[in-house]
Each structure stands twice: as structure tokens, then as C-alpha cells.
C-alpha positions as CSV (number, residue, x, y, z in Angstrom):
1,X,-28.5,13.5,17.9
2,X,-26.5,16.8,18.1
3,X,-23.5,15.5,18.8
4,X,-23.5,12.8,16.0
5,X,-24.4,16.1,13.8
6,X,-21.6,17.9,15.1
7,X,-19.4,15.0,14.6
8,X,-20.2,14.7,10.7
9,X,-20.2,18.3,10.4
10,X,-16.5,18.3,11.6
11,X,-15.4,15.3,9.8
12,X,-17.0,16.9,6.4
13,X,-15.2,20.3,7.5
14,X,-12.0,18.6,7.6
15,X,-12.1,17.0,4.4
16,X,-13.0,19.6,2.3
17,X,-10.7,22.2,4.3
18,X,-7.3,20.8,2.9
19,X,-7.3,20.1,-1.0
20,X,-5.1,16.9,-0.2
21,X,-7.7,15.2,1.3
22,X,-10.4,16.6,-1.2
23,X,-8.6,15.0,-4.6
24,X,-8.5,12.0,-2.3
25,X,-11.9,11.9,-1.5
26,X,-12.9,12.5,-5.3
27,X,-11.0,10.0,-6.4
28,X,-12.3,7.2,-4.4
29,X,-15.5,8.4,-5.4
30,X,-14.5,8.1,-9.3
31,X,-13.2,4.5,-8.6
32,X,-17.3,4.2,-7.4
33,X,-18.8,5.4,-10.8
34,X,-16.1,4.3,-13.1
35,X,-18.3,1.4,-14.0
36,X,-20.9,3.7,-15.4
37,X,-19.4,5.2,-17.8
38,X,-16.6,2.7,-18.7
39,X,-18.1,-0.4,-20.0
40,X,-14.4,-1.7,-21.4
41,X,-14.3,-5.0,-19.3
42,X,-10.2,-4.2,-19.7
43,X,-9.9,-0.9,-18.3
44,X,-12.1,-2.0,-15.2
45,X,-9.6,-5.0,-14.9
46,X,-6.6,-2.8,-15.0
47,X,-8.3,-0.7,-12.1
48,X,-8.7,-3.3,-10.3
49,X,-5.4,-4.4,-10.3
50,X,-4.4,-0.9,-9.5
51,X,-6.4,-1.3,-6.3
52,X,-5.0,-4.3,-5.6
53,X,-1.3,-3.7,-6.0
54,X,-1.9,-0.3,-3.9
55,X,-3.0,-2.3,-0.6
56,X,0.0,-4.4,-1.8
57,X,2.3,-0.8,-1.9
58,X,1.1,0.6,1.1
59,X,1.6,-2.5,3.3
60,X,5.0,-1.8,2.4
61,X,5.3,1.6,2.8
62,X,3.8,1.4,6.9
63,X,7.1,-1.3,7.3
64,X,9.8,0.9,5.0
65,X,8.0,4.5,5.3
66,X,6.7,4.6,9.0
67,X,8.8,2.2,10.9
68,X,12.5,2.4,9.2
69,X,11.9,-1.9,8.5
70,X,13.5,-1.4,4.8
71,X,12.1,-4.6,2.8
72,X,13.1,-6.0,-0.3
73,X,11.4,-9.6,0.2
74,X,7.8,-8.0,0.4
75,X,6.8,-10.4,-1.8
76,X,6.7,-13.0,0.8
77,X,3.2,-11.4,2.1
78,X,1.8,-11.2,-1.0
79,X,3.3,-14.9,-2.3
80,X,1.6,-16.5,1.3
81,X,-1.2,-14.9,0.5
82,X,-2.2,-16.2,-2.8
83,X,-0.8,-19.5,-2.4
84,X,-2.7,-19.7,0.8
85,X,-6.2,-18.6,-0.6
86,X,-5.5,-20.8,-3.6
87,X,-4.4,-23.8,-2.0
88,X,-7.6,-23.6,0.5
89,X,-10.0,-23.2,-2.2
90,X,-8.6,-25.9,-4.4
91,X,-7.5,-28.8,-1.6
92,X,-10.4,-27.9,0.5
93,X,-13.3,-26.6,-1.6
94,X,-13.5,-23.8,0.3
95,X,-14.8,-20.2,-1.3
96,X,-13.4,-16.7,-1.0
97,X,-15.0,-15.7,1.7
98,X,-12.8,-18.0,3.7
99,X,-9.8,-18.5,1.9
100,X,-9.3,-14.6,1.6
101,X,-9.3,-13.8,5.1
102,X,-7.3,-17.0,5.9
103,X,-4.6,-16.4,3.2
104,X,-4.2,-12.8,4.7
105,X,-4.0,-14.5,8.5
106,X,-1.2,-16.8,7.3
107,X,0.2,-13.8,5.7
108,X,-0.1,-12.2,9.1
109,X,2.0,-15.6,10.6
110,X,4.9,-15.1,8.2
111,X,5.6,-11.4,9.0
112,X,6.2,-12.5,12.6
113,X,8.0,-15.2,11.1
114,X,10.3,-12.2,9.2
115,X,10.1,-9.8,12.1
116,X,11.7,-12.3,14.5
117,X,15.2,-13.1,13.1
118,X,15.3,-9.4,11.8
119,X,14.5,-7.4,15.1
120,X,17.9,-6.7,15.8
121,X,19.1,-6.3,11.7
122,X,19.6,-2.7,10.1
123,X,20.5,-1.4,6.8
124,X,21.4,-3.3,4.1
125,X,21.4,-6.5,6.5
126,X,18.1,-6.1,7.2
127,X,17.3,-5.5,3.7
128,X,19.3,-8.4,2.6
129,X,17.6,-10.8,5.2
130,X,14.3,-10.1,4.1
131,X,15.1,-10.9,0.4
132,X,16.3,-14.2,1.5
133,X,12.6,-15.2,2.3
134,X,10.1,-15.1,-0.6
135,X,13.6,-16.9,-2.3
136,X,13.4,-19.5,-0.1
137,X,9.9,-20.4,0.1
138,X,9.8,-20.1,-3.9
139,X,12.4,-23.2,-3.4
140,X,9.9,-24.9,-1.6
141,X,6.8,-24.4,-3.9
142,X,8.9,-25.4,-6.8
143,X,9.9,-28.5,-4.8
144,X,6.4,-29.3,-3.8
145,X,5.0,-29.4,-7.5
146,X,2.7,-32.2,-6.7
147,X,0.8,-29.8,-4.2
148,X,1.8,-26.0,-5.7
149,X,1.4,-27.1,-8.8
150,X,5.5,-26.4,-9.0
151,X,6.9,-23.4,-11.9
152,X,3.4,-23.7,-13.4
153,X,1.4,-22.9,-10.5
154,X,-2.4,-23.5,-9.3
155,X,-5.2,-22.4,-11.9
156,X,-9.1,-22.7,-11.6
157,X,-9.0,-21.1,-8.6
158,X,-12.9,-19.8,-8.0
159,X,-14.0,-16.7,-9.1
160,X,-14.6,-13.3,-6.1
161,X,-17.9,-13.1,-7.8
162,X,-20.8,-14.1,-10.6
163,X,-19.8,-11.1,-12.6
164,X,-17.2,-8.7,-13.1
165,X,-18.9,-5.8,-11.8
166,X,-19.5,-7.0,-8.5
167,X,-15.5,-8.4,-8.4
168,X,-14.8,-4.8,-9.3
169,X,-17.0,-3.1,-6.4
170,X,-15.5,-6.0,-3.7
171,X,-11.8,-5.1,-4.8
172,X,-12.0,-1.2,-4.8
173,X,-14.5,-1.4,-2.1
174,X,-12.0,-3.6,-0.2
175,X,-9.3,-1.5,-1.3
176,X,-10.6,1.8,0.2
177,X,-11.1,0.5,3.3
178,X,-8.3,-0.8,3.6
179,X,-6.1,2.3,3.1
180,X,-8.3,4.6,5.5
181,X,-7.5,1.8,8.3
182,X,-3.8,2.1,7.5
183,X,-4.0,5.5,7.2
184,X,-6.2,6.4,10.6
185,X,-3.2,3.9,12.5
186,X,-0.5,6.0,11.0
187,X,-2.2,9.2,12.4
188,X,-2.3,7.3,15.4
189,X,-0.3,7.4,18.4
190,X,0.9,3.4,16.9
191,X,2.3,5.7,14.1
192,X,3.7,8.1,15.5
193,X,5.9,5.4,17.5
194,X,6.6,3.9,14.6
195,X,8.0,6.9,13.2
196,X,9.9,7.5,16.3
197,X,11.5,3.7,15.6
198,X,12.5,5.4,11.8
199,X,14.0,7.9,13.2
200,X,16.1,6.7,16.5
201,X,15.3,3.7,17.8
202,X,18.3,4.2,20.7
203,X,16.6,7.3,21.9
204,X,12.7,5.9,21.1
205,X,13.6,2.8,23.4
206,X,15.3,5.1,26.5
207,X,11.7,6.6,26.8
208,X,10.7,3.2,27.9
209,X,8.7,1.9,24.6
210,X,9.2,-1.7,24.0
211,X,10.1,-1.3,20.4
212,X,10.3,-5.0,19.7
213,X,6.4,-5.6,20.1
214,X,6.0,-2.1,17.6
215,X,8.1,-3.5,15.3
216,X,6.7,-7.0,15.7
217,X,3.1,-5.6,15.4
218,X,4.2,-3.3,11.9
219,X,5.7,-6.6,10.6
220,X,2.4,-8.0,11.4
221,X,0.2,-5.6,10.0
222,X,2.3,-5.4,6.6
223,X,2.1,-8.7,6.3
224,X,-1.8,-9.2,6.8
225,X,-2.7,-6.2,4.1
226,X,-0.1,-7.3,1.5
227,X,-1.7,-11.0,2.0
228,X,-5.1,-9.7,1.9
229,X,-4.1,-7.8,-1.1
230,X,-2.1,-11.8,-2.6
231,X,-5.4,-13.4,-2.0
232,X,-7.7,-10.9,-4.0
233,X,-5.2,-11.3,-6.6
234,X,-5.5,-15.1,-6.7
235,X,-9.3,-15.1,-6.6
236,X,-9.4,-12.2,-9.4
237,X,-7.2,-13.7,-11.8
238,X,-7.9,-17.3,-11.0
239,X,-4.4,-18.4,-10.4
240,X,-1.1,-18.4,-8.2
241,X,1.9,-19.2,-9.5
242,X,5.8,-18.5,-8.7
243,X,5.5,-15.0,-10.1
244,X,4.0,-13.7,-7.0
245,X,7.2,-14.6,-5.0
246,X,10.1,-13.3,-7.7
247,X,12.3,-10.3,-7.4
248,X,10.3,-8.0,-9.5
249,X,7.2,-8.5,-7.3
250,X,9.4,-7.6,-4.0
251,X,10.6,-4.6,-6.0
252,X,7.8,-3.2,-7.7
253,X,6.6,-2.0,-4.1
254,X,9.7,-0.1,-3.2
255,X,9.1,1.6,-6.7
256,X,5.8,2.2,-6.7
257,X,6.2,4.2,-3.6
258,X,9.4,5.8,-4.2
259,X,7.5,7.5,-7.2
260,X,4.7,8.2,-5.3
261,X,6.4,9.4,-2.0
262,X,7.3,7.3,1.2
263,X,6.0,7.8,4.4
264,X,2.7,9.1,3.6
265,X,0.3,5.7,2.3
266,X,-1.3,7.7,0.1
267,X,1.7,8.2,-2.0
268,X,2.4,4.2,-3.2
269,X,-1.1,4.8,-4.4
270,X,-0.7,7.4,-6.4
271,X,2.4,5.3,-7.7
272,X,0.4,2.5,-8.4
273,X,-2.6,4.7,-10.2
274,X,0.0,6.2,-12.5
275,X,2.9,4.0,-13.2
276,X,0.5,0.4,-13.4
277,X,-1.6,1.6,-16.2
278,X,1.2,3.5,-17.6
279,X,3.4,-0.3,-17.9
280,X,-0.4,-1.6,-19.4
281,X,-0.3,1.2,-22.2
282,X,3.5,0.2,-22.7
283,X,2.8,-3.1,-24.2
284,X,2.3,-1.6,-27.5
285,X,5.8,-1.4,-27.3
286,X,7.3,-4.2,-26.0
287,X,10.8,-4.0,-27.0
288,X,11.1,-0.6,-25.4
289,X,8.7,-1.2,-22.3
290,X,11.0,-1.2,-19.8
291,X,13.4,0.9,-20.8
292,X,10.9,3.6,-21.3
293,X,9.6,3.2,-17.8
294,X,12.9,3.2,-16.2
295,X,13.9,6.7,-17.6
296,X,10.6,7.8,-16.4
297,X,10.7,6.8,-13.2
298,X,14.9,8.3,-12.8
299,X,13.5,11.1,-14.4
300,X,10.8,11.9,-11.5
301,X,13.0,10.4,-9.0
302,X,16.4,12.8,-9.7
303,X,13.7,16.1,-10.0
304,X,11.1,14.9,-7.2
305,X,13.1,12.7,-4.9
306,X,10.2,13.1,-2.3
307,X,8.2,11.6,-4.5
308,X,5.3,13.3,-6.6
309,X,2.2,13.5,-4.5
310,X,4.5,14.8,-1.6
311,X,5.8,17.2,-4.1
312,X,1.9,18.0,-5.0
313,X,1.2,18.6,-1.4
314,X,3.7,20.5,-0.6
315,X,1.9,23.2,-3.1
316,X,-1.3,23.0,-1.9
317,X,-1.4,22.8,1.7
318,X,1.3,24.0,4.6
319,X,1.4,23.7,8.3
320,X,0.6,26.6,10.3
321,X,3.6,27.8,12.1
322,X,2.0,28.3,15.5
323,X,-0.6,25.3,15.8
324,X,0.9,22.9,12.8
325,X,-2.3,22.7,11.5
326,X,-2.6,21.6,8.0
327,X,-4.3,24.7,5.8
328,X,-5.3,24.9,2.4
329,X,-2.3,27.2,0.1
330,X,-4.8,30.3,-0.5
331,X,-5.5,30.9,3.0
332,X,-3.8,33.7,5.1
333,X,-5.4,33.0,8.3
334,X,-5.2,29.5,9.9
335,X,-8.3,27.6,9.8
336,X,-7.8,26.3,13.7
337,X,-6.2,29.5,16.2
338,X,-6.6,31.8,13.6
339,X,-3.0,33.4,13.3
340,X,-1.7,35.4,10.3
341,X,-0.2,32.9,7.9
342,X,1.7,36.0,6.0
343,X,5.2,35.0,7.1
344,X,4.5,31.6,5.0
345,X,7.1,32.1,2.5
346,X,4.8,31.4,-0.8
347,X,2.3,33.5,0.8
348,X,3.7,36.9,1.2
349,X,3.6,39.7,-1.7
């Protein structure tokens, strides 16, 4: 019974010792009560496309940001998985409980399917590759229109829930999950060979780590959360159609987290948060939509090219120089071994 108490005692310490992880925590705990005061059944659905789309973001970012596996046909893992839940709910009458979790499996099938032919790709061949296959299998749902329902796609696709609110609390709740799981295996020691792939793969494989099966298993893992993240979009807006394999759906990703900051999963979801609502309110003006986000996201991009929550970060938290132990940017003596954090160069007066 101690030891459980100590163990909550240190995790609560370490949340609310680095401001990072405390705006983190109070925002997921906003996307909780947002229900109770917002009663606007299209703000709530806008959120919960947010959540969606940031599974979606960060799936990518753990392939492009952590393991060096640049992307641009992501939306093959999200395509799979919406035309997978949707085609097992409608052929075969079965509900989302199923469908969701077996839409993200096949998901899961076609990033080994990707990861395969493109072990041994890099750069822009790699990046080229992968755009070949969302292209290819929007050939085939277009050619089998009799059972994808062709360019106009499958509709009356059963609903998450009875109600909205509880689709709302499944999604986010989903959602949350999700990205602590992602972002516990990136602090892991998976991660940290992934990031060893990024950054040398030559020297990373002379250690004696079988890179293939880490790249395999990232391609894996993308593709199971970005399918997971196609299916709830299926079963939320009752329909999958050829707009979850196009272009903009593979690019929206690398966007989303380019704003946000790669390499870090909590960054596409700052990128979704801001820049998915922000398209929303640009409606109003549709003939300037577009280019109204594009000179916003080049703006950020040319004065934060780390993205903006790393940018964020970088003010509010440091590394201590002896232990590298992440400390809030008031302090002057680290949190862990206790050394003078004066030399810090914001820090000194």
C-alpha cells in the first residue's frame, strides 16, 4: 500500500513539475468537461474531429518524426481503416465494436504491406513510394463500385453511439489514450531505437540492432493508430468515401505536425487543435480559405521552423546540464541532483 502511494505520489510530482506536461494535462482535462458548458452540438463535433485527426497526425509523426520513414501516402492507414470498418458493418452487419478494432488490424496489415518494399528506400524515393499506395488502392475502390460504393462511397454506416455525447466521450476518451501509449513507447527504449534509425541507420545497425524488424514494427504501429483513428471517422460521420485516400488527406498530416513540431507527438496535436478549427472558422470565407491558411502556416513555419509547441517548450522547460533532467524555466536548482542551474543562459542576471 506504500509503495502504490509512493508511486502516485511520483507520478503526480512529475507532472506538475514541468509546465509542459501540466498544459497537457489540463487540456485533456478540458476536452472532459467541454460538454458541460458547450451545448453547441457543432463545436463538440469539430472537437471531435480534432481528436480524431490528431491520433491520425501522430501516427504519422512516430513513422516521419521518430523513425526517419518520411510518408506522403499516410492516407493509406487511414483510407484501410474506414473502408474496412464500413465495409464490415455494412456487408456483414457487424457493429463498431468490431468493425473498429478490425478496420485498425487491417490497417495494421497494410503498413507491413508498405514497410516491406520500402525497407531499403530513402529520401524522396521512399517518400515517392509510399504516395504510390493510397493512389493505387483508390484505383481499386473506384473500380469495385459495386462493393465500395465507387467515387460516391458507403453511407449509413451505424452510428459509435445513441447520442452524441457519449460518441464524444468514446472519441476523446479513445483519443487520449491513445497518445499516452504512443507517447510512453517513444520514451521507451523502442523509441529511442527508432530515433537512432532517424539519425544513422549505418551506425544504429553496426551496434547489432536488427533495424528491419524496428522499422517493420513503426510501420506497423502507424498504421494500426492512423486506422483506428479511419475507423472512428467512418462510424462518426457515417460514411467512407474516396476522400479518405486523396492527396490532401496524406498531406494534411505532414502539415499538421510541421506546425505543431515533429518528433515530439504532442506537437501534430497541437497542430491539429489549432489549425482544424482554424480551416472550420475559414468557411465564412470560402474564396480566401485556403489562401489564408497557407500564409499562415509559411508564416509560422519561416519564424518557428521547429514547430510552435517545440518553440513553447523550449521557454518553459530546459534540461539540466549535469543530469538532463527536464526542469521547469523559474528554477535555479535542478529538481533531480540538485545542481545550480545559473549557467542556463536565460537564467543568469
Amino acid at each position: 500500500m506504500r509503495g502504490t502511494r509512493w508511486r502516485v505520489r511520483s507520478i503526480w510530482d512529475e507532472i506538475f513539475s514541468i509546465p509542459g506536461r501540466v498544459l497537457a494535462f489540463l487540456f485533456g482535462v478540458l476536452l472532459f468537461v467541454v460538454p458541460v458548458w458547450v451545448k453547441d452540438p457543432y463545436v463538440l463535433r469539430v472537437v471531435v474531429l480534432a481528436a480524431t485527426f490528431s491520433m491520425y497526425a501522430a501516427s504519422w509523426d512516430l513513422l516521419a518524426g521518430y523513425a526517419g520513414q518520411v510518408s506522403l501516402g499516410h492516407a493509406l492507414f487511414f483510407g484501410v481503416g474506414a473502408y474496412g470498418a464500413a465495409l464490415l458493418n455494412l456487408r456483414l452487419g457487424w457493429g463498431p465494436a468490431v468493425s473498429i478494432p478490425l478496420g485498425a488490424v487491417a490497417a495494421l496489415l497494410a503498413g507491413l504491406v508498405v514497410g516491406i518494399p520500402c525497407l531499403r528506400l530513402r529520401g524522396p524515393y521512399l517518400a515517392l513510394a509510399t504516395l504510390a499506395f493510397p493512389l493505387l488502392l483508390l484505383g481499386v475502390v473506384v473500380s469495385l463500385s459495386r462493393f465500395t460504393g465507387g467515387e460516391l462511397g458507403l453511407f449509413r454506416i451505424s452510428r459509435l453511439a445513441s447520442s452524441r455525447l457519449e460518441e464524444y466521450y468514446i472519441v476523446v476518451g479513445l483519443a487520449v489514450v491513445v497518445l499516452l501509449v504512443l507517447w510512453g513507447v517513444t520514451r521507451s527504449s523502442f523509441g529511442l531505437v527508432l530515433q537512432a534509425i532517424r539519425e544513422d541507420e549505418v551506425a544504429t545497425r553496426a551496434l547489432g540492432i536488427d533495424t528491419t524488424r524496428y522499422k517493420l514494427e513503426a510501420y506497423s504501429l502507424a498504421g494500426l493508430v492512423g486506422g483506428l483513428a479511419g475507423a472512428l471517422h467512418a462510424h462518426f460521420l457515417r460514411t467512407a468515401g474516396p476522400s479518405t485516400l486523396d492527396m490532401f488527406m496524406s498531406f494534411q498530416p505532414v502539415i499538421w505536425t510541421m506546425f505543431g513540431g515533429m518528433g515530439t507527438i504532442y506537437g501534430p496535436v497541437v497542430g491539429v487543435f489549432l489549425l482544424f478549427p482554424a480551416m472550420e472558422y475559414l468557411r465564412a470565407f470560402s474564396e480566401y480559405r485556403l489562401l489564408v491558411f497557407a500564409l499562415v502556416v509559411l508564416v509560422f513555419l519561416r519564424f518557428l521552423p521547429q514547430g510552435l509547441a517545440q518553440w513553447a517548450r523550449e521557454k518553459l522547460e530546459f534540461d539540466c546540464p549535469r543530469c538532463r533532467t527536464k526542469n521547469a524555466f523559474f528554477r535555479r536548482v535542478c529538481r533531480a541532483c540538485r545542481a545550480s542551474l545559473r549557467q542556463i543562459p536565460h537564467l543568469q542576471t
